[in-house]
C-alpha positions as a Python dict, from the first residue, in 0.01 Angstrom:
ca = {
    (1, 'X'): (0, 0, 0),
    (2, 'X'): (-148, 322, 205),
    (3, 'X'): (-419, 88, 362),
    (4, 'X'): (-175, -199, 473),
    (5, 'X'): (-254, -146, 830),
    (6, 'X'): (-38, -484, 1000),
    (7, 'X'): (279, -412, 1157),
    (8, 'X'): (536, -655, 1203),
    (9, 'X'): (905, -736, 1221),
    (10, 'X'): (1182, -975, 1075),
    (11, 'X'): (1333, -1205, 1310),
    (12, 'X'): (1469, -1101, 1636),
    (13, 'X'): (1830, -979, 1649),
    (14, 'X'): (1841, -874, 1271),
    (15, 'X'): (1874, -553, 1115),
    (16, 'X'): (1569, -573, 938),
    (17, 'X'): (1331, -266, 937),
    (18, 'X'): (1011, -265, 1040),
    (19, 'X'): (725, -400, 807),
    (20, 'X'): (398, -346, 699),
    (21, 'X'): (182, -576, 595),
    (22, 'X'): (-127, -638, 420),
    (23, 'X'): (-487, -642, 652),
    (24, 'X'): (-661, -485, 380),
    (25, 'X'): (-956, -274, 459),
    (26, 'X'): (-1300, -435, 311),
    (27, 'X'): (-1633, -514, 435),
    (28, 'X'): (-1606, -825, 596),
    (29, 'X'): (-1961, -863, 652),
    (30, 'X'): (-2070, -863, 287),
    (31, 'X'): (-2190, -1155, 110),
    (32, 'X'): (-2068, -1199, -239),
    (33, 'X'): (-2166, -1392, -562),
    (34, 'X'): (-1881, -1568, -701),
    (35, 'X'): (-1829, -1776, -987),
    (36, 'X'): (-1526, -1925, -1122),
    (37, 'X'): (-1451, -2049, -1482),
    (38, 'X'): (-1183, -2339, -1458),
    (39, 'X'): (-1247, -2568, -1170),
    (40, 'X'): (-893, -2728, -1172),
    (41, 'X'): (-562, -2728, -929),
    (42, 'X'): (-551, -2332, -896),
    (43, 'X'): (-876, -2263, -950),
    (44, 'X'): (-994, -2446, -634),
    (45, 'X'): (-670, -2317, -435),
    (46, 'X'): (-747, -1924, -538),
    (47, 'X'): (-1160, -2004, -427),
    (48, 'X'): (-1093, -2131, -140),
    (49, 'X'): (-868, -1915, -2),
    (50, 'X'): (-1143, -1651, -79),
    (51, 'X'): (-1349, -1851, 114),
    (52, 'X'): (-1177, -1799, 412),
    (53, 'X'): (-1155, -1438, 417),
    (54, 'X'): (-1480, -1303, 325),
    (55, 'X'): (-1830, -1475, 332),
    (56, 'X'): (-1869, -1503, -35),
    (57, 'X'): (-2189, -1732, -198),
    (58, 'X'): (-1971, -1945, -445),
    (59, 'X'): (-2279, -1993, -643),
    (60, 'X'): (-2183, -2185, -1017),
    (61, 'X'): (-1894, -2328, -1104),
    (62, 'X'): (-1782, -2384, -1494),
    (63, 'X'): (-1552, -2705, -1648),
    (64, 'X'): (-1581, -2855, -2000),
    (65, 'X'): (-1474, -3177, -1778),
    (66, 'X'): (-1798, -3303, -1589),
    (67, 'X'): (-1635, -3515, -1330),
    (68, 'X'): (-1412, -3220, -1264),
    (69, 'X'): (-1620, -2950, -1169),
    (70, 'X'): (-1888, -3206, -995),
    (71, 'X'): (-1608, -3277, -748),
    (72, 'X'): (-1521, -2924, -693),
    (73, 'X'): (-1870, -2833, -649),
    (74, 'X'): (-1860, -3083, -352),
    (75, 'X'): (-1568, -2974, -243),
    (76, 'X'): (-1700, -2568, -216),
    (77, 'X'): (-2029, -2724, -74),
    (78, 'X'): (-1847, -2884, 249),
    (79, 'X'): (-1643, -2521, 282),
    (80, 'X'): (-1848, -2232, 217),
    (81, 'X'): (-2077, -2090, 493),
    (82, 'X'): (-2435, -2207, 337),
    (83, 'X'): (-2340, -2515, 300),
    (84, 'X'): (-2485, -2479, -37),
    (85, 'X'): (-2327, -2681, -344),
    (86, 'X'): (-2292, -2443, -642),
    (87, 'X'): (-2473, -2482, -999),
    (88, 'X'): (-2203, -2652, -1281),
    (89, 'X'): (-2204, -2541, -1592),
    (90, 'X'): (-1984, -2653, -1884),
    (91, 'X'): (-2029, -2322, -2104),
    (92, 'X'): (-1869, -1969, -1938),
    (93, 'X'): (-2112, -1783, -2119),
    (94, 'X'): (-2448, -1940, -2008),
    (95, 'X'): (-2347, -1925, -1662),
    (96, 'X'): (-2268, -1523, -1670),
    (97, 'X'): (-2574, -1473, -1788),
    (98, 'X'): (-2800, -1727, -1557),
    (99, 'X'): (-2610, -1660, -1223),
    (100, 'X'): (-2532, -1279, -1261),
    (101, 'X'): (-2236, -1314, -1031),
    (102, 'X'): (-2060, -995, -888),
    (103, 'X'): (-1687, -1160, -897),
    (104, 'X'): (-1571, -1390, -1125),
    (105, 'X'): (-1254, -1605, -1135),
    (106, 'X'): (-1064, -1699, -1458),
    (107, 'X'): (-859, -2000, -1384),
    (108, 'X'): (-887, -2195, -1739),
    (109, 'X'): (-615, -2262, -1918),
    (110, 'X'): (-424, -1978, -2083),
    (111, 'X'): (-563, -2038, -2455),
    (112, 'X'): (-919, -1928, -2276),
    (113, 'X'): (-818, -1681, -2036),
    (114, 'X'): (-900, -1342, -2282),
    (115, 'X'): (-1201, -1452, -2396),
    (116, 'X'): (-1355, -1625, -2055),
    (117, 'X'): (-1209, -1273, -1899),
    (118, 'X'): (-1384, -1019, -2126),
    (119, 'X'): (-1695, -1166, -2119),
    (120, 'X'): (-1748, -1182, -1709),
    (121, 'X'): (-1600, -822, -1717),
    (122, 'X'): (-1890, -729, -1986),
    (123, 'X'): (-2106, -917, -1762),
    (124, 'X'): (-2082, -649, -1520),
    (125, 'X'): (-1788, -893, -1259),
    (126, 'X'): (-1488, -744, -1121),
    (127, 'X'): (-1235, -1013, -1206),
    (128, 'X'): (-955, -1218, -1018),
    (129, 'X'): (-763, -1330, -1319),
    (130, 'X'): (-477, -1641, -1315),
    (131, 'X'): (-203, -1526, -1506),
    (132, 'X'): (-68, -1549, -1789),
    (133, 'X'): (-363, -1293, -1841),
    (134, 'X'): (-304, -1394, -2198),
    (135, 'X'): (-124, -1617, -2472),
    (136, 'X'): (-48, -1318, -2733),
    (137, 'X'): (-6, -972, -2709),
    (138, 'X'): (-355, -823, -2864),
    (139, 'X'): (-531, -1018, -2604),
    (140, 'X'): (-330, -880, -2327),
    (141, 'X'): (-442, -542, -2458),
    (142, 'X'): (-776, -578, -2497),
    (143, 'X'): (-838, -725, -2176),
    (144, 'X'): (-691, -419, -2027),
    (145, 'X'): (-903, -250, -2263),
    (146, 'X'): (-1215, -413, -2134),
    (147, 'X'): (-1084, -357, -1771),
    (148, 'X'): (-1072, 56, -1853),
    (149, 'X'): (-1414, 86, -2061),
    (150, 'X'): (-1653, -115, -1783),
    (151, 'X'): (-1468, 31, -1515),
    (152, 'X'): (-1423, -335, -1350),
    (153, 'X'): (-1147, -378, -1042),
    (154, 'X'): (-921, -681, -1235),
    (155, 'X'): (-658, -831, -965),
    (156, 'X'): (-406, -1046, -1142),
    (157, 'X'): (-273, -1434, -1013),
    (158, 'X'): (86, -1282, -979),
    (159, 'X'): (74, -1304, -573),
    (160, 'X'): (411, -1237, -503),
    (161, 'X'): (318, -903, -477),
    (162, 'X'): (112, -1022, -201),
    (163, 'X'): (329, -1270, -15),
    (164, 'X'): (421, -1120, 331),
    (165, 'X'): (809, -1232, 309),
    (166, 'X'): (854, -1107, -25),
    (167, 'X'): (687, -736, 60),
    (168, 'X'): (919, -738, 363),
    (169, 'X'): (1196, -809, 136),
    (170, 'X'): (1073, -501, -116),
    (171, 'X'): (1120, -269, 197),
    (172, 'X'): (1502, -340, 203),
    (173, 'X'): (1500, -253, -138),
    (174, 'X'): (1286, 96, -154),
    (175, 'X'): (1509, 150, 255),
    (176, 'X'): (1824, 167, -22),
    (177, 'X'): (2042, -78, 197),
    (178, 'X'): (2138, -282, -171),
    (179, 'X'): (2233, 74, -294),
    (180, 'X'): (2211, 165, -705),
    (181, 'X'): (2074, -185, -863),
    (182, 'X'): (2201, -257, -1199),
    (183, 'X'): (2131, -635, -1264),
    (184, 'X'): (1874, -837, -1167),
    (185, 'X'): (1865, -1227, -1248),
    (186, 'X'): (1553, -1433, -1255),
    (187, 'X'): (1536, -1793, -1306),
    (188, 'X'): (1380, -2126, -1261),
    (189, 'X'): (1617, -2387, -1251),
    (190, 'X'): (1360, -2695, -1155),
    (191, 'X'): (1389, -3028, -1378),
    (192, 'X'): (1026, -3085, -1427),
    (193, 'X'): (965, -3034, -1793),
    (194, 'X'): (818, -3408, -1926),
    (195, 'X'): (1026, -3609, -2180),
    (196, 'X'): (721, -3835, -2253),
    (197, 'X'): (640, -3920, -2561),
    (198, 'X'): (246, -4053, -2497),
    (199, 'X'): (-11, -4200, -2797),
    (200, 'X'): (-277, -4024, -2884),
    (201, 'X'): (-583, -4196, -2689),
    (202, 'X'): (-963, -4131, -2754),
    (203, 'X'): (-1137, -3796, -2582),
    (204, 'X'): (-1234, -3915, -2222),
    (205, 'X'): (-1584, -3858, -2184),
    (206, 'X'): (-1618, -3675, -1965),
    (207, 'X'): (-1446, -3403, -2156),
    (208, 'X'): (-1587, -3158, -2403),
    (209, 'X'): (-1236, -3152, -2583),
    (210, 'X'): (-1416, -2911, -2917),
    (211, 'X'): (-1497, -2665, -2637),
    (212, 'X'): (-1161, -2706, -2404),
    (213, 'X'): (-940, -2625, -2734),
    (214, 'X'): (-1206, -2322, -2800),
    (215, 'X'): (-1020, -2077, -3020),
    (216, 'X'): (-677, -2257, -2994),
    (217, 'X'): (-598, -2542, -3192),
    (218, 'X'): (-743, -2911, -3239),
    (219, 'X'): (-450, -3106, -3134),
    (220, 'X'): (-424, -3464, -3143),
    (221, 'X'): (-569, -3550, -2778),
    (222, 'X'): (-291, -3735, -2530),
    (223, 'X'): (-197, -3791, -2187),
    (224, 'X'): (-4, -3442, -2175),
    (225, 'X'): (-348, -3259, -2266),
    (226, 'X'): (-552, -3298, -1999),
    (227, 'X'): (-572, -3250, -1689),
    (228, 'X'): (-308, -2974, -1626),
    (229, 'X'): (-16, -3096, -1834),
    (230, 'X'): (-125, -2886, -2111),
    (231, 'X'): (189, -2615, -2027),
    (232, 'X'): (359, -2858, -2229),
    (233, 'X'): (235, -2720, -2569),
    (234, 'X'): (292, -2340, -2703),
    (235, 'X'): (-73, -2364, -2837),
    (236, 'X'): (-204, -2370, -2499),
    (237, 'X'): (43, -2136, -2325),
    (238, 'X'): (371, -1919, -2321),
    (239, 'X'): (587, -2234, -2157),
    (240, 'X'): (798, -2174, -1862),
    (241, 'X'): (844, -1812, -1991),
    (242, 'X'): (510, -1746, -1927),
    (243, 'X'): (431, -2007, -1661),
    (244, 'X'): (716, -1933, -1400),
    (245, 'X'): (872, -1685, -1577),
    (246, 'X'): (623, -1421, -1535),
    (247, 'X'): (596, -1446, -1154),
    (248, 'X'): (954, -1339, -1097),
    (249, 'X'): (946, -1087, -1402),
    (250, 'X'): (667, -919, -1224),
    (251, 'X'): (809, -996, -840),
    (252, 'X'): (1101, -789, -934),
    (253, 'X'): (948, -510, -1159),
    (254, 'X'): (740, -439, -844),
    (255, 'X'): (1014, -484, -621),
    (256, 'X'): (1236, -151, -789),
    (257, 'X'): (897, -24, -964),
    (258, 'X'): (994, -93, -1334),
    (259, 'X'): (732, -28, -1655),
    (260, 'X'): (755, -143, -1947),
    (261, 'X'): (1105, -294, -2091),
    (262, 'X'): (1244, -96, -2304),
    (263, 'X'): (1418, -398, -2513),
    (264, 'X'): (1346, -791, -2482),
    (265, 'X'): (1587, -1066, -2654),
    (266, 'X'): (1585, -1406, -2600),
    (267, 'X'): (1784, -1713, -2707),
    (268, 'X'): (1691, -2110, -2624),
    (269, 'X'): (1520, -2398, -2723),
    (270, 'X'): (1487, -2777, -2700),
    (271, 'X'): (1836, -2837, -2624),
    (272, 'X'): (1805, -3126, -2411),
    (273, 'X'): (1472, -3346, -2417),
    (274, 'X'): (1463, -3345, -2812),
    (275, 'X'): (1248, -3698, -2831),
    (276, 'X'): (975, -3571, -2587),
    (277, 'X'): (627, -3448, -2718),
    (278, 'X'): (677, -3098, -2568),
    (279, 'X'): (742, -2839, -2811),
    (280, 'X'): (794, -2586, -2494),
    (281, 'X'): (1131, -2482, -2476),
    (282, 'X'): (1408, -2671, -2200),
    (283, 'X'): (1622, -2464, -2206),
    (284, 'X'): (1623, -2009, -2238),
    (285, 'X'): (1766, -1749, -2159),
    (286, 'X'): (1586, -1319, -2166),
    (287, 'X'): (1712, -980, -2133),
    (288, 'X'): (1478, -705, -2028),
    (289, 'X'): (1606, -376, -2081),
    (290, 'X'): (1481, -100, -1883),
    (291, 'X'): (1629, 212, -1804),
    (292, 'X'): (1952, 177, -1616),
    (293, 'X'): (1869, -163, -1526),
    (294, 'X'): (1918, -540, -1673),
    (295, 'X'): (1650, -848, -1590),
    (296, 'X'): (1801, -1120, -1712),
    (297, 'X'): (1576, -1432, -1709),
    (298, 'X'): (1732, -1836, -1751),
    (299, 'X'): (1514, -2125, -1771),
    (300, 'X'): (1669, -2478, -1754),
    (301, 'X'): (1455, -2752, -1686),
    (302, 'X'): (1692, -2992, -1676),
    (303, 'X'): (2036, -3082, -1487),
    (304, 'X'): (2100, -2892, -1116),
    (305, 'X'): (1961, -2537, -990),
    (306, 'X'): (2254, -2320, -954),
    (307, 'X'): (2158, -2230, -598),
    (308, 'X'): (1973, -2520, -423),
    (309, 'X'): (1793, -2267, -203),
    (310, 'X'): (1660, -2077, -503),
    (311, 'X'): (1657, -2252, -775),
    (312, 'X'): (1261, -2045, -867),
    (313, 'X'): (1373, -1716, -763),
    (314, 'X'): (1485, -1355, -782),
    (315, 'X'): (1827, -1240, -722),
    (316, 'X'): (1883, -839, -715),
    (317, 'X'): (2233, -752, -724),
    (318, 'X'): (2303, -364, -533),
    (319, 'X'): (2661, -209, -497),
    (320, 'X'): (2603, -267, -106),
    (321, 'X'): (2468, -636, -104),
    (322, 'X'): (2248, -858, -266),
    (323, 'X'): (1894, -972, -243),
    (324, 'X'): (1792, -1331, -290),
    (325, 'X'): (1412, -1404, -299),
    (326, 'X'): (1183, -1670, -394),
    (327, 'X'): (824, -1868, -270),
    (328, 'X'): (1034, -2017, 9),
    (329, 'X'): (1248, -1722, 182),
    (330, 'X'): (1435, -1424, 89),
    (331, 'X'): (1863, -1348, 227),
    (332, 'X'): (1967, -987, 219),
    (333, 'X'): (2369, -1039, 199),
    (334, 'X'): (2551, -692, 310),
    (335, 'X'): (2892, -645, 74),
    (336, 'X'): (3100, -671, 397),
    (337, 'X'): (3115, -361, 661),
    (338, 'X'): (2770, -262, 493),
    (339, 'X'): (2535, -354, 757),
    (340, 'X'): (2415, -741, 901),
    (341, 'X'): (2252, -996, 710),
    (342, 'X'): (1903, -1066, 724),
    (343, 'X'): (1732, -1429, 671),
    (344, 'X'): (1342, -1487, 664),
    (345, 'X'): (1124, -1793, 574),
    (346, 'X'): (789, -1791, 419),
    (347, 'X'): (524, -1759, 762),
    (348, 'X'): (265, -2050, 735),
    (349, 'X'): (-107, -2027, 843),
    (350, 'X'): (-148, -2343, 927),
    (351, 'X'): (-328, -2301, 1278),
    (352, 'X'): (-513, -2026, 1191),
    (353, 'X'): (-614, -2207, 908),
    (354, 'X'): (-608, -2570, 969),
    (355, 'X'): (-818, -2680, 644),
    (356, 'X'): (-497, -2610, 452),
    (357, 'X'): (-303, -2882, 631),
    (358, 'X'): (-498, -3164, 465),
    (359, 'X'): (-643, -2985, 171),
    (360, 'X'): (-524, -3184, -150),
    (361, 'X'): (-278, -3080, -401),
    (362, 'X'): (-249, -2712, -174),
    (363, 'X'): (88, -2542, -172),
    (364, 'X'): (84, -2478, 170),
    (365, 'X'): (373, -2197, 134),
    (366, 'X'): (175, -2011, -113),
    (367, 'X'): (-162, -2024, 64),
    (368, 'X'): (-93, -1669, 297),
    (369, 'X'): (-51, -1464, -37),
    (370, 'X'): (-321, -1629, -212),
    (371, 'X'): (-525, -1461, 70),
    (372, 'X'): (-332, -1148, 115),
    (373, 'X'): (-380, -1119, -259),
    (374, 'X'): (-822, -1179, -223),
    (375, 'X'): (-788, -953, 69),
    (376, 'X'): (-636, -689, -178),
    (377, 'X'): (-888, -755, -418),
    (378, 'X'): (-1216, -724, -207),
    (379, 'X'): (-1031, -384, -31),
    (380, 'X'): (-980, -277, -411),
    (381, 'X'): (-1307, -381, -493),
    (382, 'X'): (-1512, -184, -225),
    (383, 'X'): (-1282, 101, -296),
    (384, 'X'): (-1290, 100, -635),
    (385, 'X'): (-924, 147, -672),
    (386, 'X'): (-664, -59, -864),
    (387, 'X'): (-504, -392, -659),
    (388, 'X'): (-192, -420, -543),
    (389, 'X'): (-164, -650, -932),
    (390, 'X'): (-393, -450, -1150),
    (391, 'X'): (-471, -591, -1484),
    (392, 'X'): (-224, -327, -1631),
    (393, 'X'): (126, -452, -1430),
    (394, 'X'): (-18, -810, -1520),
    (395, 'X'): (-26, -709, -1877),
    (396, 'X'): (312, -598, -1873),
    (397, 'X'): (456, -896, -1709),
    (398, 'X'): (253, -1093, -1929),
    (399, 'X'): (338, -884, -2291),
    (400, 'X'): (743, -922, -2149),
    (401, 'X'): (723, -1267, -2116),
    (402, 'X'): (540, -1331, -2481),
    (403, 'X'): (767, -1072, -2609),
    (404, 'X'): (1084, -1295, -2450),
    (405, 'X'): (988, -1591, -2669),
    (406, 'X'): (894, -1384, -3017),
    (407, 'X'): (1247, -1279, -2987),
    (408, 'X'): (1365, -1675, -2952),
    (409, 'X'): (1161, -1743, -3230),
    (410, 'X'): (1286, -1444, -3461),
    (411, 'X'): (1595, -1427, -3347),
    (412, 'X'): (1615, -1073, -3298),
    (413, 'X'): (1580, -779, -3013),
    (414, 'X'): (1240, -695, -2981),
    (415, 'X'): (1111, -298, -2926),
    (416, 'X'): (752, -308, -2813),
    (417, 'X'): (601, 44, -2793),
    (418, 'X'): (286, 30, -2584),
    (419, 'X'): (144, 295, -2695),
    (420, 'X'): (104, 191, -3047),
    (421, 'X'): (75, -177, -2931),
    (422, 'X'): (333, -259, -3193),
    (423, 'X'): (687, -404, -3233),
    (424, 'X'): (895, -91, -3319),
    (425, 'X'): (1012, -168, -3729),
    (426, 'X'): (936, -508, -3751),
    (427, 'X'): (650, -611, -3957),
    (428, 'X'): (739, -974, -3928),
    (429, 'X'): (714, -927, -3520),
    (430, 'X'): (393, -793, -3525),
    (431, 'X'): (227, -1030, -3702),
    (432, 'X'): (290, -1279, -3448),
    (433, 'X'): (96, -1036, -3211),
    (434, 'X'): (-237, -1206, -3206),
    (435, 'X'): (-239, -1589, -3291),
    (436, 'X'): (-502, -1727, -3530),
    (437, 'X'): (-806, -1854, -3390),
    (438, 'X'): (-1013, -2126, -3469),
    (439, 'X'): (-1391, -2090, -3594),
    (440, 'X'): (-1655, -1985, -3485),
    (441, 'X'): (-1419, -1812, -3249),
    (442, 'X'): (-1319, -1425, -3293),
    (443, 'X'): (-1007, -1298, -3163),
    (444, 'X'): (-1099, -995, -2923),
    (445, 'X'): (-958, -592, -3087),
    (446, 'X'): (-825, -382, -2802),
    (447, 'X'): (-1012, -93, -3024),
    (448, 'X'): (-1398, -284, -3000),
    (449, 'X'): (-1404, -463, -2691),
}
């Protein structure tokens, strides 16, 4: 945080301290090549925001769905400076190796993200990558691996540690106004997982469905497939765990500077939408242990939030007040006679960048950190030093969150030693480390990347 230049304050008339924030130093003049593999939702949101910080050359895009990535490559050619509309490809690997680009995005769905990752960092691309970096722990480590041996600058889709609000909220943690912190909850309380139950329809055609299931399993292909609405499968991802889970798991480990857990355990399950197709879990509950200090995840994606204002959200618990912080805001509540309260809403961009205010599908509130965070990347990338969400802390969150729902499975407490890469005395545990993959696919060894 050394080269966050940008002061500013918390509203007038509260006792907030002084606040720096991210204006990360990069050359701003420098024209990059940029690719990105996953032209959906996020994809789009992360390039574009690039876009308007630096005066990148977007120059292929990749998609297994051809109408997809032909309107994104329209979309890039009305918003980039050239003007130009980027190649499309519909294989990751032939477009590394025709385009050469310099910095590649991963935004595919999670089942791809190791192997689409350590390919463009072989490739010679530093790497923004969307998290979950992975869906099982031996990809996790070998794209950290990777990361090490090429020497590439990997900045991790966990922008909290990016969003201005949220850093101004870290500083009245590390200023010590909360005092010792003991117990952190994290949660997402939104009722948004699907209860469908949809027929299995042919492949659209425009979809190359053999190469969008890759090394992850054939599944019967339905309305909940494709686009975006695969989260609703395990075999595609880590479910809300590692979907929503992992943004507040890493929000707060950054927040009081937390490694690895020392212990995870989990409990939950379908408890609630039993007759959808989802097999993701509705409803769960984690414990991460670290040193001196519980994080104690709850997912319910059903029924109420238990706090309306923060139902997606972190909530650190001090002996001198308590910290409440999420996408939207943060409230620092004093235990009374221990100082004043201290309110803040997430700052919008909106006229200094007025694209976002009729850009579809953009979540407007996140679209400041999704810059901050590219910002930190091209500083990090010029530097050659690690971003503000190096491919290590995402591997953490990500391993914590994977580790959360082995323990559901097993039923059991879970002791992951990272130096080993291993599940502490439980054979059973670790061979659930690195999911089978389909042929001709070959899952990546941290050891031989």
């Amino acid at each position: 945080m050394d080269r966050r230049q940008f002061l500013t304050t918390a509203s007038a008339g509260l006792a907030a301290p002084a606040y720096s924030m991210a204006l990360p130093e990069y050359d701003k003049g420098k024209v990059r090549r940029v690719a990105l593999i996953g032209s959906g939702w996020y994809g789009k949101s992360d390039l574009l925001r690039l876009v308007q910080v630096a005066p990148v050359e977007v120059v292929a895009l990749c998609d297994v769905d051809t109408q997809m990535v032909a309107r994104a490559a329209d979309l890039v050619a009305t918003r980039q400076k050239s003007g130009k509309r980027p190649k499309t490809y519909g294989d990751y690997r032939e477009m590394l190796k025709q385009e050469q680009p310099e910095l590649c995005e991963v935004a595919a769905p999670d089942h791809w993200h190791a192997l689409a990752a350590i390919e463009a960092i072989k490739a010679g691309c530093d790497l923004y990558l969307q998290k979950p970096i992975s869906v099982d722990v031996t990809e996790s480590l070998a794209i950290l691996a990777a990361a090490r041996k090429y020497k590439r600058v990997v900045q991790i889709g966990t922008q909290r540690r990016s969003t201005p609000h949220v850093a101004e909220a870290r500083e009245i943690v590390r200023s010590g106004k909360l005092g010792k912190i003991s117990h952190v909850e994290i949660c997402c309380h939104y009722a948004s997982r699907t209860a469908e139950n949809p027929p299995d329809i042919p492949v659209p055609p425009n979809l190359d469905y053999e190469m969008w299931c890759g090394p992850a399993p054939k599944m019967p292909y339905n309305a909940l497939i494709h686009p975006q609405r695969w989260r609703a499968y395990m075999e595609y991802g880590n479910g809300t765990m590692g979907d929503m889970g992992i943004h507040m798991y890493d929000m707060v480990r950054w927040m009081l500077d937390l490694g690895w857990p020392e212990s995870v355990s989990s409990s939950g399950g379908i408890y609630v939408h039993k007759a959808g197709r989802s097999n993701i879990s509705d409803t769960q509950v984690a414990t991460f242990h670290h040193p001196e200090v519980e994080v104690v995840w709850s997912h319910r994606r059903w029924g109420q939030p238990t706090d309306p204002n923060y139902p997606w959200a972190g909530i650190l618990y001090g002996e001198k007040g308590t910290l409440k912080a999420s996408v939207y805001s943060y409230d620092f509540i004093p235990v009374k006679g221990m100082g004043e309260p201290v309110h803040k809403d997430v700052t919008y961009e909106l006229d200094q960048y007025p694209e976002d205010k009729t850009e579809e599908r953009l979540e407007k509130h996140c679209a400041p950190a999704i810059r901050y965070h590219m910002m930190d990347l091209l500083s990090a990338i010029d530097h050659r030093t690690k971003p503000v969400a190096d491919v290590e802390q995402g591997a953490i969150s990500t391993i914590g969150c994977i580790l959360a729902n082995m323990s559901m499975k097993l039923g059991r407490t879970l002791h992951f030693d990272p130096v080993k890469g291993e599940v502490t005395g439980d054979a059973e545990a670790n061979k659930l480390l690195a999911r089978p993959y389909r042929q001709p696919w070959v899952h990546p060894d941290p050891k031989t990347v």
